[in-house]
C-alpha positions as CSV (number, residue, x, y, z in Angstrom):
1,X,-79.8,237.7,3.6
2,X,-81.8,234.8,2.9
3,X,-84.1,233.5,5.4
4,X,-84.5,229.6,6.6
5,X,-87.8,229.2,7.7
6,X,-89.5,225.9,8.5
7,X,-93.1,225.7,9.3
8,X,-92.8,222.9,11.7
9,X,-89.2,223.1,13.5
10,X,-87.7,225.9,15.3
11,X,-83.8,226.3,14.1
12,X,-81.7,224.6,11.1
13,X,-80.2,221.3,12.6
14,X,-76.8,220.6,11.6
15,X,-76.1,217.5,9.4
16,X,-77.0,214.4,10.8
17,X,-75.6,210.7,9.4
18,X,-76.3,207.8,10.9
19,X,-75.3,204.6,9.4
20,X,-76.3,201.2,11.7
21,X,-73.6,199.2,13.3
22,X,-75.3,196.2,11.8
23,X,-75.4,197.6,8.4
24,X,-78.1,197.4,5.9
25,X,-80.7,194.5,7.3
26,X,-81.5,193.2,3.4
27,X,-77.4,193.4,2.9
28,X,-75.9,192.5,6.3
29,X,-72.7,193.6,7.2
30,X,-72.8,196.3,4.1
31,X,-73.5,199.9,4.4
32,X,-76.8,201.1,3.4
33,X,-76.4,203.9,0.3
34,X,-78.5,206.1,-1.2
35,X,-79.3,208.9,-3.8
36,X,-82.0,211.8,-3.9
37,X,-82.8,213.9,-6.3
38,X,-85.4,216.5,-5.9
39,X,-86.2,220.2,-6.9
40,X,-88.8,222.7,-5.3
41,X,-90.3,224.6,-7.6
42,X,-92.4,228.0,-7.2
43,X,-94.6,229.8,-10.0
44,X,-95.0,233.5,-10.0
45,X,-96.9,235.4,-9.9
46,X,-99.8,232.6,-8.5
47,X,-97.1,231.4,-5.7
48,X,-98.2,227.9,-5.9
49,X,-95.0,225.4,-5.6
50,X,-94.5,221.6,-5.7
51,X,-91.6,219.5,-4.7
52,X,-91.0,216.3,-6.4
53,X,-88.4,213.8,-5.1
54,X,-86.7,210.6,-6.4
55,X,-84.9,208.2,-3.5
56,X,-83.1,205.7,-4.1
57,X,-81.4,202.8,-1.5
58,X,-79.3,200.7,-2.6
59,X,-79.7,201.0,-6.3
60,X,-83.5,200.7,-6.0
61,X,-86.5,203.2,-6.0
62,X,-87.2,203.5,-2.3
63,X,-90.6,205.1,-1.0
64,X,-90.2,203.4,2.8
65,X,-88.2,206.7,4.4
66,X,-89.6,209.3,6.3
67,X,-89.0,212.8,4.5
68,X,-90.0,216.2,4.9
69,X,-89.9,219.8,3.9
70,X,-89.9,222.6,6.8
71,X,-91.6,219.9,8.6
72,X,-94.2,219.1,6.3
73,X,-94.5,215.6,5.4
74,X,-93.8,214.8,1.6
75,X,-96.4,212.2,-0.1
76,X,-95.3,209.1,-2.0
77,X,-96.2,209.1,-5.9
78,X,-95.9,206.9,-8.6
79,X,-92.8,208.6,-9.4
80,X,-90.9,208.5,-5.6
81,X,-92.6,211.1,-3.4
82,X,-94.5,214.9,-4.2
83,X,-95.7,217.7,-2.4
84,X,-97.9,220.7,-2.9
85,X,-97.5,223.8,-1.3
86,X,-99.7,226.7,-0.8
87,X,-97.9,230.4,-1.4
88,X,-97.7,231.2,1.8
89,X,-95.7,227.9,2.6
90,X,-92.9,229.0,0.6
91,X,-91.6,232.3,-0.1
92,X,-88.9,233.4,-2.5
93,X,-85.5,234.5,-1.4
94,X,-85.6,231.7,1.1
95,X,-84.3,228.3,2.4
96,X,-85.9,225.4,3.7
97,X,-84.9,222.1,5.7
98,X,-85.3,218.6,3.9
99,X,-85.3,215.6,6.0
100,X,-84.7,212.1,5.0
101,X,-84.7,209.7,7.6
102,X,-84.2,206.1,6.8
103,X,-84.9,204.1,10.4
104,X,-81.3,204.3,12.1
105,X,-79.2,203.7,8.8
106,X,-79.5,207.8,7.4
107,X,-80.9,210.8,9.2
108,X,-79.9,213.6,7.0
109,X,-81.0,217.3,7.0
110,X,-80.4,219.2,3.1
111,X,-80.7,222.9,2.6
112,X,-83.0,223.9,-0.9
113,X,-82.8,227.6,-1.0
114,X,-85.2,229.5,-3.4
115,X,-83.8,232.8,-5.3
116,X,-85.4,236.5,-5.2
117,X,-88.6,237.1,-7.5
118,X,-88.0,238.4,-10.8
119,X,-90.0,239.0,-14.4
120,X,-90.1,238.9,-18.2
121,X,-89.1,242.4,-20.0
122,X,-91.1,243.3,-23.1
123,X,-94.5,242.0,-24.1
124,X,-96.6,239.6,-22.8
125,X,-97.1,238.8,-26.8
126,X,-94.9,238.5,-29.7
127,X,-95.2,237.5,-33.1
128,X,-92.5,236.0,-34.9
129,X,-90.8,237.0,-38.0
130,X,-88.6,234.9,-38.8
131,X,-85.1,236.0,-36.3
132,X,-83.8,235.2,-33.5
133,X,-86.1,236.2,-30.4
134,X,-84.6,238.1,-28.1
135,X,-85.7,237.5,-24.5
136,X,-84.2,239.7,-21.2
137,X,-85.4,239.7,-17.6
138,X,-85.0,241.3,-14.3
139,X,-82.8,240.2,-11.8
140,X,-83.2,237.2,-9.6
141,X,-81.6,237.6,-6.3
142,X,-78.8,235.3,-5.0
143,X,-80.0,233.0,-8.7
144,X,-77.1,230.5,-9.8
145,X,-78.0,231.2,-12.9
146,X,-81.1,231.2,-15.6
147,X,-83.0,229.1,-17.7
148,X,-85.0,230.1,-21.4
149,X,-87.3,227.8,-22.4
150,X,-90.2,227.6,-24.2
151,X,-92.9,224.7,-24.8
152,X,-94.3,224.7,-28.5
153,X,-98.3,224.7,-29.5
154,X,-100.1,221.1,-28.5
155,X,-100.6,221.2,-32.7
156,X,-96.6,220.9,-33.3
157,X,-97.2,217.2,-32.2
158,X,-93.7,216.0,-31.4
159,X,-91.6,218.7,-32.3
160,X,-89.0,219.8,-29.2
161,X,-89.3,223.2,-27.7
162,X,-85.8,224.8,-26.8
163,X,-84.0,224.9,-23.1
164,X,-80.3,226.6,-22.5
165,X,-78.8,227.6,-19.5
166,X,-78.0,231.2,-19.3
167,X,-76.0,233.2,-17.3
168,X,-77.0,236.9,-17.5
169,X,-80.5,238.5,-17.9
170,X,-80.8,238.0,-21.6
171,X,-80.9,235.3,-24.1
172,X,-82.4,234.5,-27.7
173,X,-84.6,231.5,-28.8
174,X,-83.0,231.1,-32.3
175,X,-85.5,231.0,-35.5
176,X,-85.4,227.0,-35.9
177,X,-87.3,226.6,-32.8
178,X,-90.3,228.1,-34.7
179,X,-89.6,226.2,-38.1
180,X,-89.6,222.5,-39.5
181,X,-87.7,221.3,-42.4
182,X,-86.7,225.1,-42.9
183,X,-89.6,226.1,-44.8
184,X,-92.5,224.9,-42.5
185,X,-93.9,227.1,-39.6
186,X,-95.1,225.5,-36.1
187,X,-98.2,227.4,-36.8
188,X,-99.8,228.6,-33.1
189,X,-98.5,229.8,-29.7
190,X,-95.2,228.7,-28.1
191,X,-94.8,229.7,-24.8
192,X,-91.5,231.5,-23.3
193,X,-90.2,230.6,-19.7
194,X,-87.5,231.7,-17.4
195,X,-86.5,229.8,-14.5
196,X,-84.0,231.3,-12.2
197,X,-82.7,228.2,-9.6
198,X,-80.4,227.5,-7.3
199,X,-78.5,224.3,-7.3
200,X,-78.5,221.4,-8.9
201,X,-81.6,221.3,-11.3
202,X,-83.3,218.1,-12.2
203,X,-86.1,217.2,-15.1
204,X,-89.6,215.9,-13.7
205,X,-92.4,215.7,-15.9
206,X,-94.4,218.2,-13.7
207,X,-92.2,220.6,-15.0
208,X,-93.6,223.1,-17.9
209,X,-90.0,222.8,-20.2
210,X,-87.3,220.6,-20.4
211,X,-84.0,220.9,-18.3
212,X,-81.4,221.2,-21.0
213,X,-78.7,218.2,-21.2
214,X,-75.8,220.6,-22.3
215,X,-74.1,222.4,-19.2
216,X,-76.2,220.9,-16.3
217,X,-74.5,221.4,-13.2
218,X,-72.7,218.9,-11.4
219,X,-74.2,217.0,-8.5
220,X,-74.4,218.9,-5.2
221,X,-75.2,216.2,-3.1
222,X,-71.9,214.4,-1.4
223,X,-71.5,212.1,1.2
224,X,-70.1,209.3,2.0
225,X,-74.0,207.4,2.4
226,X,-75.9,209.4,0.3
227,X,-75.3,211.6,-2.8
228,X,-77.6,213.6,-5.7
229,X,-79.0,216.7,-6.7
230,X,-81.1,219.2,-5.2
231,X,-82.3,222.4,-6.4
232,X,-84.7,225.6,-5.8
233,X,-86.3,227.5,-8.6
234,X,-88.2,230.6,-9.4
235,X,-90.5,230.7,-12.7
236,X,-91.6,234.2,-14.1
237,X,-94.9,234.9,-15.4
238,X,-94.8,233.0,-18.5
239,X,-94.3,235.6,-22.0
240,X,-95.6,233.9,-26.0
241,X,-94.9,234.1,-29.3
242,X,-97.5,233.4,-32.1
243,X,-96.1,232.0,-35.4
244,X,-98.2,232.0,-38.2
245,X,-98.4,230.9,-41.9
């Protein structure tokens, strides 16, 4: 079973909304509303994770709320708000507590749960032929599913790496990820990556890969105040493949 552990508060507190009589004080007599979107993200096998988070009130970037994970304060970035964590601050297979407390108009508490370690079958090193490259994996425990991605040579300039979502424990990065104008090679080393999540993925740019468009699940933030995306996620020790002339 998965554990909830917070660092800083005891027990999991039920749901909390509160929404001012008054309503919003820079829209009086309306509602206050907001959207979050946010993923916690953990690297094996180093254990380091970051959490980055977007608010929003109103329609507008908001950085004035009070927000923390297992009781740990989240910092404001250029971006919304960050954190760094520490590997022994958060532990796969788990949950976690985020509150988002917005003076008396929103005091919310969000559940990001993080799935069950997992690894990269096969080499740590491929070379590439010219096929399809197959890629498999160990299971992920209590996963919603899997990402393959990979993230192409600093040489390839702008040329996209590939992303899919994928629902077992094996997928295949097909041969034009590796070649431009069919004939030309993205000479160098692309790296491979597998993400197993939980939730609602969302794309930051401290991320390694791309979140693909096609197939991204739906929202899994829904109230009547405040709605979004949240999601936890595993990445395995990185694989490669070398493409040459």
């Amino acid at each position: 079973m998965k554990k909830i552990l917070s660092l800083f508060i005891p027990a999991l507190l039920p749901v909390v909304l509160m929404v001012a009589c008054e309503g919003d004080l820079t829209r009086p007599g309306q509602t206050a509303t907001y959207r979050v979107e946010t993923m916690l993200v953990k690297r094996l096998p180093t254990g380091a994770a970051h959490l980055d988070l977007t608010f929003i009130r109103n329609g507008s970037y908001y950085k004035k709320a009070d927000i923390t994970l297992a009781g740990i304060a989240l910092d404001t970035s250029v971006c919304g708000y960050c954190k760094d964590f520490t590997p022994a601050q958060i532990a796969v297979d788990s949950c976690y507590i985020l509150n988002i407390k917005d003076s008396t108009f929103l005091n919310i508490n969000l559940t990001i749960s993080l799935p069950g370690a997992f690894s990269i079958d096969g080499p740590s090193l491929r070379n590439f032929i010219g096929n399809a490259e197959p890629v498999a994996w160990t299971i992920s425990d209590g996963t919603d599913g899997y990402i393959l991605a990979t993230k192409p040579p600093e040489s390839a300039g702008t040329s996209d790496g590939y992303e899919d979502y994928v629902s077992g424990i094996t997928g295949a990065i097909p041969p034009e990820t590796f070649i431009l104008n069919i004939n030309d090679r993205i000479v160098g080393t692309h790296m491979i990556y597998v993400a197993s999540y939980i939730g609602a993925p969302v794309d930051f740019p401290s991320l390694l890969f791309d979140i693909p468009t096609a197939s991204n699940p739906a929202d899994n933030v829904s109230y009547p105040v405040i709605t979004g995306r949240t999601a936890g996620m595993v990445i395995a020790a990185p694989d490669s493949i070398i493409v040459s002339e």
